[in-house]
DOMARMI-953636 format. One record per residue (C-alpha): residue in three letters; chain; residue number from 0; x negated, z, y negated. Coordinates in steps of 0.5 Angstrom, whole numbers, plus 500, padded with zeros to 3 digits. Layout:
N
 code unit pos   X   Z   Y
  ALA    A NUM   X   Z   Y
...
END
This chain:
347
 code unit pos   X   Z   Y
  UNK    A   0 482 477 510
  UNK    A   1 486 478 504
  UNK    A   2 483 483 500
  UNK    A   3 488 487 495
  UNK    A   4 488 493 491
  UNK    A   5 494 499 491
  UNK    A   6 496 503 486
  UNK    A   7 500 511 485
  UNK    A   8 500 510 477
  UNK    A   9 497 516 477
  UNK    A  10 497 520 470
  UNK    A  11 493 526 471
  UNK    A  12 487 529 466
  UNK    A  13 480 526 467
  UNK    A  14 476 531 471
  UNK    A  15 470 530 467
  UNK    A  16 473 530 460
  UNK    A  17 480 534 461
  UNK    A  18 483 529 457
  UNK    A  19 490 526 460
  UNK    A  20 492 519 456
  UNK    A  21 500 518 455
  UNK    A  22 505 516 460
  UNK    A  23 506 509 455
  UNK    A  24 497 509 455
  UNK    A  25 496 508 463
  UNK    A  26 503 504 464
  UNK    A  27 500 499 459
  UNK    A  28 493 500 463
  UNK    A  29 496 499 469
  UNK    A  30 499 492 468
  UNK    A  31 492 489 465
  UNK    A  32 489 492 472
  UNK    A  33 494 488 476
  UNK    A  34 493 482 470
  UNK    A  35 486 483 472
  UNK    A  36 486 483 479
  UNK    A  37 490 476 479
  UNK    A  38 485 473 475
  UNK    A  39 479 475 479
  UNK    A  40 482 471 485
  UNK    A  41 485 478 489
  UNK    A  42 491 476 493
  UNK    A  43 495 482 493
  UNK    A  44 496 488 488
  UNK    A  45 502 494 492
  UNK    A  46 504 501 488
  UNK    A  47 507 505 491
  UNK    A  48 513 510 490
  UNK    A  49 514 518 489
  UNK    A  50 518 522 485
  UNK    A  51 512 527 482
  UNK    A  52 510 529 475
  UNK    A  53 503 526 476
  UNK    A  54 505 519 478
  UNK    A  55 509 513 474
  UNK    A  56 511 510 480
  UNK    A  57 518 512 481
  UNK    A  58 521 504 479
  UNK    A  59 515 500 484
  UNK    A  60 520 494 483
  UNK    A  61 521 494 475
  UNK    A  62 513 495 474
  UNK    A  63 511 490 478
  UNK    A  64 517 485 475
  UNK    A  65 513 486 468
  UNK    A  66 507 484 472
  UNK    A  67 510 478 474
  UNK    A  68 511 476 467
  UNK    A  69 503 477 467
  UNK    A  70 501 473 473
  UNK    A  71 500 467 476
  UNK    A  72 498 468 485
  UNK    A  73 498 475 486
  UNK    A  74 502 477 491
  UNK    A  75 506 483 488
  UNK    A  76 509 489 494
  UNK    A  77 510 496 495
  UNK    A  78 506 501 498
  UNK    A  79 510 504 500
  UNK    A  80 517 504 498
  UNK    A  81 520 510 501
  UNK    A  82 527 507 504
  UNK    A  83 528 513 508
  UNK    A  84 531 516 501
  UNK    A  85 533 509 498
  UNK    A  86 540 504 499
  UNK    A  87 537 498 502
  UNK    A  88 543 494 498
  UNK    A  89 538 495 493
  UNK    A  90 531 495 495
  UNK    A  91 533 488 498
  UNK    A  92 537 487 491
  UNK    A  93 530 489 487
  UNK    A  94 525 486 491
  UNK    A  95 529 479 492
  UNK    A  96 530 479 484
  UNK    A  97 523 480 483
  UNK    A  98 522 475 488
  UNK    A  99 525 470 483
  UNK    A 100 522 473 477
  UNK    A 101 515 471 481
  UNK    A 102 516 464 484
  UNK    A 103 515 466 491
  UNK    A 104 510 472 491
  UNK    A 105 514 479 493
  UNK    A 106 513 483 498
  UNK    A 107 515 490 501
  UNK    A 108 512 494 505
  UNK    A 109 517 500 507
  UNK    A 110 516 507 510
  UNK    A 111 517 514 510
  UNK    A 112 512 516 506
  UNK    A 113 509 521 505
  UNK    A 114 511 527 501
  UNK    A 115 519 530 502
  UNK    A 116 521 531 494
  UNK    A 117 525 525 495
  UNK    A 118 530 527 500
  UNK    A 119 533 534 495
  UNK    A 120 533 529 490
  UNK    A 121 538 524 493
  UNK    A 122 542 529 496
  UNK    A 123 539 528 503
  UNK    A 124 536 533 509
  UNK    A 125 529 533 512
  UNK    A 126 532 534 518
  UNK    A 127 535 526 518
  UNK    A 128 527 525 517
  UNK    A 129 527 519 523
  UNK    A 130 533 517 524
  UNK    A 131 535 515 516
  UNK    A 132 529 511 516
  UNK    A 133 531 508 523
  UNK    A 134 538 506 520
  UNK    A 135 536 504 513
  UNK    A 136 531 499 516
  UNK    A 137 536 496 521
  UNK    A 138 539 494 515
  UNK    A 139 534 492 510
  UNK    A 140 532 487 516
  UNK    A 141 540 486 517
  UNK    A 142 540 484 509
  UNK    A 143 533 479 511
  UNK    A 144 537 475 515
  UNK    A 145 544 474 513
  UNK    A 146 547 474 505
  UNK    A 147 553 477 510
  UNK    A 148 552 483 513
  UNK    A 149 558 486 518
  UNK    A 150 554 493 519
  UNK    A 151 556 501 520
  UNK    A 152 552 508 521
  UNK    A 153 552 514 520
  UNK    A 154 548 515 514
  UNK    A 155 551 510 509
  UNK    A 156 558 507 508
  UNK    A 157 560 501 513
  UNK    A 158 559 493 511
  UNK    A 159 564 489 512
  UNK    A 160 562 482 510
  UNK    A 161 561 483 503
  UNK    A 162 555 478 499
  UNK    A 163 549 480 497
  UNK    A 164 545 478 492
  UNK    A 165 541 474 489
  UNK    A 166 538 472 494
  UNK    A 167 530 472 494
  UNK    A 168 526 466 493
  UNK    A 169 522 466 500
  UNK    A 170 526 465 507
  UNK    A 171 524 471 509
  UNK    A 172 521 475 504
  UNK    A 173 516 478 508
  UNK    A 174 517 485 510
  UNK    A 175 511 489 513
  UNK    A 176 511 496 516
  UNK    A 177 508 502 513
  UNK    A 178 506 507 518
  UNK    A 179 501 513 519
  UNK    A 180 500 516 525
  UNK    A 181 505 516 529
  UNK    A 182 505 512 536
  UNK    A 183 513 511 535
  UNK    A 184 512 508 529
  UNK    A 185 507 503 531
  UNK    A 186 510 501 537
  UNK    A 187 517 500 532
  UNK    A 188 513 495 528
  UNK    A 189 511 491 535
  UNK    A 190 518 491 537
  UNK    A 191 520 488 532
  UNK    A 192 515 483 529
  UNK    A 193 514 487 523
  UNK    A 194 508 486 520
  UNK    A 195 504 493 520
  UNK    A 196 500 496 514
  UNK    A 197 497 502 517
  UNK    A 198 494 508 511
  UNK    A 199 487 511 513
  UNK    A 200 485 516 508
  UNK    A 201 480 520 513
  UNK    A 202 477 521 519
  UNK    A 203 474 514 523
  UNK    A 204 478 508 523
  UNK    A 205 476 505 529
  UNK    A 206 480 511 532
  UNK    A 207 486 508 530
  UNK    A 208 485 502 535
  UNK    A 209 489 505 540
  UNK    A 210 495 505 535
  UNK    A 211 494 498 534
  UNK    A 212 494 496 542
  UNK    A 213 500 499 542
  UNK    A 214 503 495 536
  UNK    A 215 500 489 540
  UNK    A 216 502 490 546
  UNK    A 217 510 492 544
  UNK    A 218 510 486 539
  UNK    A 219 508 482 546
  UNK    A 220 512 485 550
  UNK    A 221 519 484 546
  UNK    A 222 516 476 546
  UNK    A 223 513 475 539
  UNK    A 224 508 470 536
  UNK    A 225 500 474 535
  UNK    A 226 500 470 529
  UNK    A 227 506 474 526
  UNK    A 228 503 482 528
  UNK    A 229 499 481 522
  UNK    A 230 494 488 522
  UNK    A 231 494 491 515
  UNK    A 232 489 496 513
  UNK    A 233 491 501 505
  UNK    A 234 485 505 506
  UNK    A 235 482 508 499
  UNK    A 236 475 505 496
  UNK    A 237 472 504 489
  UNK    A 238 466 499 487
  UNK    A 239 460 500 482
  UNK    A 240 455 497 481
  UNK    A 241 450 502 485
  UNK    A 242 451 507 491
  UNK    A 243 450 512 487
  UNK    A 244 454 510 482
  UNK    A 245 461 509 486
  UNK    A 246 459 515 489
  UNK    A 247 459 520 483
  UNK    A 248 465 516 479
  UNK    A 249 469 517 485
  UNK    A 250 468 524 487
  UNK    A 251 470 528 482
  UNK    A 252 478 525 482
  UNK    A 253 478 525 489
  UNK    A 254 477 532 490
  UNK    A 255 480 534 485
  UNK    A 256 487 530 488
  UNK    A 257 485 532 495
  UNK    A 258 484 539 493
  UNK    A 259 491 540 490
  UNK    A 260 494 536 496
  UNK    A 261 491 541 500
  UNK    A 262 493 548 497
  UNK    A 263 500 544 499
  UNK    A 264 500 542 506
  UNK    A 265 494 549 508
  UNK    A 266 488 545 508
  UNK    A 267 481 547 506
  UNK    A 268 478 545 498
  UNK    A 269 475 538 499
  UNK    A 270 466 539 499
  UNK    A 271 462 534 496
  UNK    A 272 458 534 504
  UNK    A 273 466 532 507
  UNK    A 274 466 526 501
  UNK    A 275 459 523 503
  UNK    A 276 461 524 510
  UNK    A 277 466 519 510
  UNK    A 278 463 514 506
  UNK    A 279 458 514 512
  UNK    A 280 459 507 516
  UNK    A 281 464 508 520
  UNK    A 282 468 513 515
  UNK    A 283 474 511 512
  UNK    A 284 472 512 504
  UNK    A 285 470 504 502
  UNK    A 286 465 507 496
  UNK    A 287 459 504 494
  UNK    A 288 456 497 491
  UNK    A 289 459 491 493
  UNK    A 290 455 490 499
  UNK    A 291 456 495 502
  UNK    A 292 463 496 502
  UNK    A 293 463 488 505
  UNK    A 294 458 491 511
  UNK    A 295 464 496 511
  UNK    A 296 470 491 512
  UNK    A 297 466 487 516
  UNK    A 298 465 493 521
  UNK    A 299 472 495 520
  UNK    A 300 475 489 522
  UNK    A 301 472 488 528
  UNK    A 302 473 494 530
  UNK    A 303 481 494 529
  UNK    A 304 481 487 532
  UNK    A 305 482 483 526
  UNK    A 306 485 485 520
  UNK    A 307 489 481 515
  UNK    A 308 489 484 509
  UNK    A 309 485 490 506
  UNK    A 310 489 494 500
  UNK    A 311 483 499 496
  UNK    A 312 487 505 494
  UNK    A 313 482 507 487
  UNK    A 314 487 510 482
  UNK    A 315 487 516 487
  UNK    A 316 480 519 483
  UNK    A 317 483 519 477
  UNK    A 318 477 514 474
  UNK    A 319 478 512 466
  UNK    A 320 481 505 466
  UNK    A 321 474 501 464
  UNK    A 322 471 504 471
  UNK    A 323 477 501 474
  UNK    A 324 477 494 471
  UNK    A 325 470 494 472
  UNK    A 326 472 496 480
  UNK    A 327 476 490 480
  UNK    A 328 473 485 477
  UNK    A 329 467 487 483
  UNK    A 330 471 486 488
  UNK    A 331 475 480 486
  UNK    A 332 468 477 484
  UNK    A 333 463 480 490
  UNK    A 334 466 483 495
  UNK    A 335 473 478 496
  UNK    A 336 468 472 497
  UNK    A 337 463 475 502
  UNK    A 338 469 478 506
  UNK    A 339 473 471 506
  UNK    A 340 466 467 508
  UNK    A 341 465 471 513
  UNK    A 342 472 471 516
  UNK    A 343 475 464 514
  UNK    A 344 480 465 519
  UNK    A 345 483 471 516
  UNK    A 346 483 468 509
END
């Protein structure tokens, strides 16, 4: 199994102290987080891509250029990039650049993401929701296969054959689906052969194990190698020294961000009672000391059916930058190899 890390560049006040760094400050800190996870052995750093005040991430690919230029092995991905809202001449065109830029190590995971400011933004109707992403991901993957793409629809002008470029290093570069929970979208990714990068932030994980049977079934059906439906999980975790420790750093900034989500979308305020519940054995909050959360994945993967690759989601809580370097430094020494000597054949 590969074990990673995702981030949102979240740039919100510390909920202990108030106190909120500058733009520049967390951009320079989120670039020595991805230097760090690289020299600590984890395999994939991913940002994700919104358009609000208080995240930095509206240019994945720029920032993950610059991390090229700091790194040697980590595999460097979206998480997600919002291709309903976006040109897919230029995702392809960004992400094979930073392909170049890395020697071979890009990746997208692409998706619809899950706030809706993008789509005023850009001049588009929420209405075209599903079927801009379906369209945009035909052509994303038309782009994949060939530098001359011959393509129409209904949503952005017609190709007639024009050369795309640069072409990316790898051959292909790999393309994974994100979804949430929608049966349509996993059995899309099946069908496809499209790895799959599902996001449990609440509630059990193993009740997504139906989903991802259909993802398995559909991929089968329409004649694809197992080895190529690769299951990824972006979950959000966090790693101290103690239980405890995890526990208390983390709580303060998740509540806090989930609160707000909440007032937006009509959910209650986040209890400190919720918070420790999902960190049970079979919730979906992977907080605590290196050796529990091992526990925690090991479970997960067997309840999944096999997973490919773990994304933890820590910048969510808000935590100071030292907590989060002290984090991955736990996970890319502790919680990485346990996880990889127990599951060899996922690593």
């Amino acid at each position: 199994m590969q074990i990673g890390i995702d981030s949102f560049a979240a740039l919100v006040p510390d909920p202990i102290t108030g106190v909120t760094v500058s733009a520049e400050e967390r951009m320079g800190h989120l670039l020595e987080e991805i230097a760090l996870a690289d020299e600590v052995g984890l395999d994939v750093f991913g940002l994700g891509e919104h358009h609000r005040e208080e995240y930095l991430d509206s240019a994945p690919a720029v920032i993950l250029g610059a991390a090229a230029a700091r790194t040697k092995r980590i595999r460097l991905t979206s998480a997600v990039t919002v291709l309903s809202a976006a040109d897919p001449v230029r995702v392809f065109q960004n992400f094979a650049t930073l392909d170049l830029l890395s020697h071979g190590r890009a990746e997208m995971v692409v998706g619809r993401g899950s706030f809706i400011e993008s789509f005023p933004l850009f001049g588009l109707k929420l209405e075209d929701y599903d079927s801009l992403f379906v369209e945009k991901l035909d052509l994303l993957l038309e782009l994949r296969e060939s530098t001359h793409v011959n393509w129409s629809g209904k949503h952005r002008a017609a190709l007639t054959g024009q050369g795309v470029y640069p072409r990316p290093l790898q051959n292909p570069i790999p393309i994974w689906l994100g979804v949430g929970g929608t049966p349509e979208s996993f059995a899309r990714a099946g069908a496809l052969g499209l790895p799959l990068m599902v996001a449990i932030i609440g509630g059990e994980p193993h009740r997504f194990r139906p989903l991802i049977d259909l993802y398995r079934e559909a991929g089968h059906r329409a004649g694809h190698p197992a080895e190529t439906l690769k299951v990824g999980i972006h979950a959000l975790g966090y790693v101290a020294n103690t239980d405890q420790e995890a526990s208390d750093d983390f709580f303060p900034g998740y509540a806090e961000a989930f609160t707000k989500i909440g007032r937006e979308r009509g959910w209650p305020p986040v209890t400190r009672a919720q918070f420790e519940a999902l960190r049970r054995p079979t919730g979906a909050l992977f907080v605590s000391d290196a050796e529990t959360v091992v526990e925690k994945v090991l479970r997960l993967n067997e309840s999944l059916g096999g997973v490919a690759r773990l994304s933890f989601q820590m910048s969510v809580a808000a935590l100071p930058h030292a907590k989060l370097m002290r984090a991955i430094e736990l996970l890319g020494t502790k919680v990485a190899p346990l996880v990889r000597k127990s599951l060899p054949e996922l690593s």
